[in-house]
N, C-alpha and C positions, 0 to 999 in steps of 0.2 A: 830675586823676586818670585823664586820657583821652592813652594813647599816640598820638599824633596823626598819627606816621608812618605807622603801622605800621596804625592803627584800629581800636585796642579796650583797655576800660575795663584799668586794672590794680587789682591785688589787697591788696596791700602796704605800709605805707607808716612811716615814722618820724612823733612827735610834730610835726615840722617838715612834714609830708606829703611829703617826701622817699620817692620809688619804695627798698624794699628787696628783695635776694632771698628767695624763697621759705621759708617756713619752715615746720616741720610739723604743720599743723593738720589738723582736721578738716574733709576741704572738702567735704564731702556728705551729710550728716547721716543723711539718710534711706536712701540705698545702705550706710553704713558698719552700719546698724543694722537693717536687713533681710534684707542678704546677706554681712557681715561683710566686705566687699570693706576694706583698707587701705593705705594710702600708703605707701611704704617710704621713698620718698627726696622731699623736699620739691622739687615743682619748680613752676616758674611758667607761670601758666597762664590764663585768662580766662574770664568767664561769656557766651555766647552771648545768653541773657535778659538779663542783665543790660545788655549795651550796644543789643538792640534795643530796650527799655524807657528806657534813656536818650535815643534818639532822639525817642520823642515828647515826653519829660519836658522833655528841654531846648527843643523850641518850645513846651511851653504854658508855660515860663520865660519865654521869650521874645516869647509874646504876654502873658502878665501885665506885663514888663519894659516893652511897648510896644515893643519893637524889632521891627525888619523881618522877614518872615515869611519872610526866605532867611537871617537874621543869623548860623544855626549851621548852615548848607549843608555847608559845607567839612567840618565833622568830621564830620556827619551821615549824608555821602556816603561815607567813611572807614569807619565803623560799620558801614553795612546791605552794604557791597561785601565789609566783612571776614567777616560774618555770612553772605555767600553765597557766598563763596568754601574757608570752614574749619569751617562750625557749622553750614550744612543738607544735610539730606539729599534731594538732587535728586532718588535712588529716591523713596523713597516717603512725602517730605514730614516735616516738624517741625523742630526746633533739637536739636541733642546737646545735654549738660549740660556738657562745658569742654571744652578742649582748650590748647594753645601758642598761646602769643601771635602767633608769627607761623610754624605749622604748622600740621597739619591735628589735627583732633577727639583728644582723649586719651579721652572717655569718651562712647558713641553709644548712653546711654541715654539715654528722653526723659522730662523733668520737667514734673508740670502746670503750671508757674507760671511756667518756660520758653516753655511752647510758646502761654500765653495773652498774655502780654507779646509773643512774637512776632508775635502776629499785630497789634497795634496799629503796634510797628515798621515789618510790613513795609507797613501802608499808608499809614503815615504819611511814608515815603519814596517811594511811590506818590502821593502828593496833593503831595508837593514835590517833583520830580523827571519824573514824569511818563511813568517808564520801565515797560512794561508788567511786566518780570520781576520788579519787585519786588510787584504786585499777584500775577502767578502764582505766587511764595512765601509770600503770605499767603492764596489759595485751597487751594494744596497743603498749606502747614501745616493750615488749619480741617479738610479732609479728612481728615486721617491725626486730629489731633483728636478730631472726629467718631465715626470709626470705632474708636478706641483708649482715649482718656483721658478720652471722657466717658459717666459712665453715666447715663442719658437715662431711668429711670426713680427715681431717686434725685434727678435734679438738680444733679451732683456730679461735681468729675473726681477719677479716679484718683491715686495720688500720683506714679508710676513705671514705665513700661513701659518695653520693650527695644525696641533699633532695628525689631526688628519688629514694635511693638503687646503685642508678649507681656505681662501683668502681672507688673510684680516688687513691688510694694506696693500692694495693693488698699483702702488706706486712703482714703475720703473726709474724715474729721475727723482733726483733732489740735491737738496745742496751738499747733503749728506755722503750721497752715494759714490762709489767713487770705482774707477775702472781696474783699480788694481784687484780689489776682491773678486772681481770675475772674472777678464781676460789674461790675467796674469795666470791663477790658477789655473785657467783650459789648460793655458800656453803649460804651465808646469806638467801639470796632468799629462799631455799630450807626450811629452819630452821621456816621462818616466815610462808610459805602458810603448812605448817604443821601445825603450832598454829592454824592457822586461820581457816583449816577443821578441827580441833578437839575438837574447841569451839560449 
């Protein structure tokens, strides 16, 4: 389900998991129904979360598997390049919510559960890889973060801000939300920049 060329998850698929084109869904739930934004024309597109969150998924696949701790390098490497080349925002940090599969951002608002998954992604290609920019994408995303999507006295992020932090859904609960995309990744987060200052 992973375009391997091109490096990033697709959306689509026949009972056979055969790739199909786009069709017209709802692909944002929470923009569709807070700011009544809608799709006119089905087109194909990718989740920025979605495949940095694959990347760590598939090595702790891969360390449950017993397989080598490079076994899914390759596509790995494919994912966080595509994620940093069409899906962050080098201003001023986080992941957009989609864009083209092999164009830039369709939509440069930023999701909490986007930008908490990204930060596991981006150091988790930081701890394999070893390339400093992918840890400066997971600093600069926790920053914008920080500053925007979480509210620090609630203990909760936001659902929805704009490329610039602005709130567009100031919801911390719903039916929707769910505790894995945020205390899970701390917990991950926390677990890696551990390794990382103790090497």
């Amino acid at each position: 389900m992973v375009n391997k060329e091109i490096g990033c998850g697709m959306n689509q698929f026949d009972l056979s998991l055969n790739p199909i084109p786009a069709i017209n869904i709802r692909r944002t739930w929470n923009a569709e129904r807070k700011t009544g934004v809608t799709v006119e024309k089905p087109t194909d597109t990718t989740s920025y979360g979605h495949n940095l969150e694959m990347i760590w998924l598939l090595n702790r696949a891969g360390e449950i598997l017993n397989l080598s701790h490079n076994y899914f390098n390759g596509v790995n490497l494919k994912l966080v390049e595509h994620s940093l080349k069409y899906g962050f925002d080098h201003e001023l940090g986080g992941v957009y919510r989609d864009g083209l599969s092999n164009g830039p951002a369709l939509v440069t608002d930023k999701e909490w559960w986007q930008n908490c998954e990204a930060l596991v992604g981006y150091l988790d290609a930081y701890e394999s890889f070893g390339d400093i920019k992918y840890f400066e994408a997971f600093y600069k995303t926790w920053d914008f973060d920080k500053k925007y999507l979480i509210d620090e006295k609630l203990g909760e992020w936001y659902q929805l801000v704009d490329k610039y932090g602005k709130i567009i859904s100031d919801d911390v609960g719903n039916p929707w939300k769910a505790i894995y995309h945020t205390g899970r990744p701390m917990m991950e987060c926390r677990q890696r920049l551990i390794k990382i200052l103790n090497r």
